[in-house]
C-alpha positions as CSV (number, residue, x, y, z in Angstrom):
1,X,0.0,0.0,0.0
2,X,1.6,3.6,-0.9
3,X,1.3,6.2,1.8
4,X,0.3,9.9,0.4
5,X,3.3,11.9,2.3
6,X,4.4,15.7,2.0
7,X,8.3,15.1,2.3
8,X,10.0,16.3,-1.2
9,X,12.2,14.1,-2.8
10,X,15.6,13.8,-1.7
11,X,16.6,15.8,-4.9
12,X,14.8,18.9,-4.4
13,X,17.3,21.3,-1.8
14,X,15.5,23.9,0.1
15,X,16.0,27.0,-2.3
16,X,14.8,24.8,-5.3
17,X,11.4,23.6,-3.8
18,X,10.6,26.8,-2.6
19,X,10.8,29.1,-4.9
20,X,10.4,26.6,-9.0
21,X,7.9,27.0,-10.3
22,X,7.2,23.4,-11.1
23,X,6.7,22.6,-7.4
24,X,4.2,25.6,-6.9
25,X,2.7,24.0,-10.1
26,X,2.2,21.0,-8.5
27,X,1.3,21.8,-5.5
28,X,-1.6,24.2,-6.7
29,X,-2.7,21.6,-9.1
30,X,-3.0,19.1,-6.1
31,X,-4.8,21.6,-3.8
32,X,-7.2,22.7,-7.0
33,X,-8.2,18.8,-7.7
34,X,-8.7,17.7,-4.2
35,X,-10.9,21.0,-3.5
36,X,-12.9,19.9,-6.6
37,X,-13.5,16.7,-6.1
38,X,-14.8,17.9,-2.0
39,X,-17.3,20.5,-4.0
40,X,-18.4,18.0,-6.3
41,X,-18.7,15.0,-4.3
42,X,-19.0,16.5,-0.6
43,X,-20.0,13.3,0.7
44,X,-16.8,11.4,-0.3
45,X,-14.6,13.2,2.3
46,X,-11.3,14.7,1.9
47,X,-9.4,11.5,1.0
48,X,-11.5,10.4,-1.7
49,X,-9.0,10.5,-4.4
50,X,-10.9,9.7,-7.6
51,X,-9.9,11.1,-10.8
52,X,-12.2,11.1,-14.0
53,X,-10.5,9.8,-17.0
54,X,-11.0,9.6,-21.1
55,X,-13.1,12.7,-20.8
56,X,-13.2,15.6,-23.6
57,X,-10.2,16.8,-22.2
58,X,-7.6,13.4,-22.7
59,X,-6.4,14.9,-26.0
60,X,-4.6,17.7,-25.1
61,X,-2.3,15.4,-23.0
62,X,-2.9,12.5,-25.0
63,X,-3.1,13.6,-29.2
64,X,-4.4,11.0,-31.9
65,X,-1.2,10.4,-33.4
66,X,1.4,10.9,-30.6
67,X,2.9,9.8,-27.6
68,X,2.6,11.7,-24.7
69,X,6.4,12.5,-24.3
70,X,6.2,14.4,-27.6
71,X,4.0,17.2,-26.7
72,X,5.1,20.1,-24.1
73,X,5.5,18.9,-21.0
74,X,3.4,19.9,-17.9
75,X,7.0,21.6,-16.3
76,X,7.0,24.2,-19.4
77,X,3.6,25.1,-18.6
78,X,4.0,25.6,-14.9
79,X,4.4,29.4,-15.2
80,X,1.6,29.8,-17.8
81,X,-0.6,28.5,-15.6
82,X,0.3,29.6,-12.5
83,X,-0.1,33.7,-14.3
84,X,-3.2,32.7,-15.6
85,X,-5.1,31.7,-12.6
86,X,-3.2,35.6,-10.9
87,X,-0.5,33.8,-8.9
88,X,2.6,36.0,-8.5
89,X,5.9,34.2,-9.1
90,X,8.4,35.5,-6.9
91,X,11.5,37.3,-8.6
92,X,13.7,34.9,-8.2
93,X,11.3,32.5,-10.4
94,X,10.4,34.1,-12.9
């Protein structure tokens, strides 16, 4: 059985994980899909971990043709997204 934890991996030193934007990436994209999933299933609790798959959204991730590991990868959009939604990146990030 795997254990969710919130250690980082051995790899990322202190400056890294605080300030890349990849792990603020992640992290916001964790906290975003487990406060949908408690809006849209209330009842489930907050460890309900179920993710919808194959829905309208699978080819921008997955596109007829190609493998996944020849389209931008989520780390190159990790700024774009985090702007979008009116998160600052600190200075030394960006």
């Amino acid at each position: 059985m795997n254990a969710k934890t919130n250690s980082r991996p051995a790899d990322a030193s202190s400056s890294d994980y605080a300030q890349d934007p990849r792990y603020a990436y992640l992290e916001w994209l964790s906290m975003e899909a487990r406060l949908l999933r408690m809006e849209l299933w209330p009842e489930a609790g907050v460890d309900a971990d179920f993710m919808p798959c194959n829905t309208f959204a699978r080819s921008f991730h997955f596109p007829a043709g190609k493998r996944w590991q020849d389209v931008e990868p989520p780390s190159l959009r990790a700024e774009k997204v985090l702007r979008a939604v009116g998160i600052a990146l600190p200075e030394s990030a960006a």
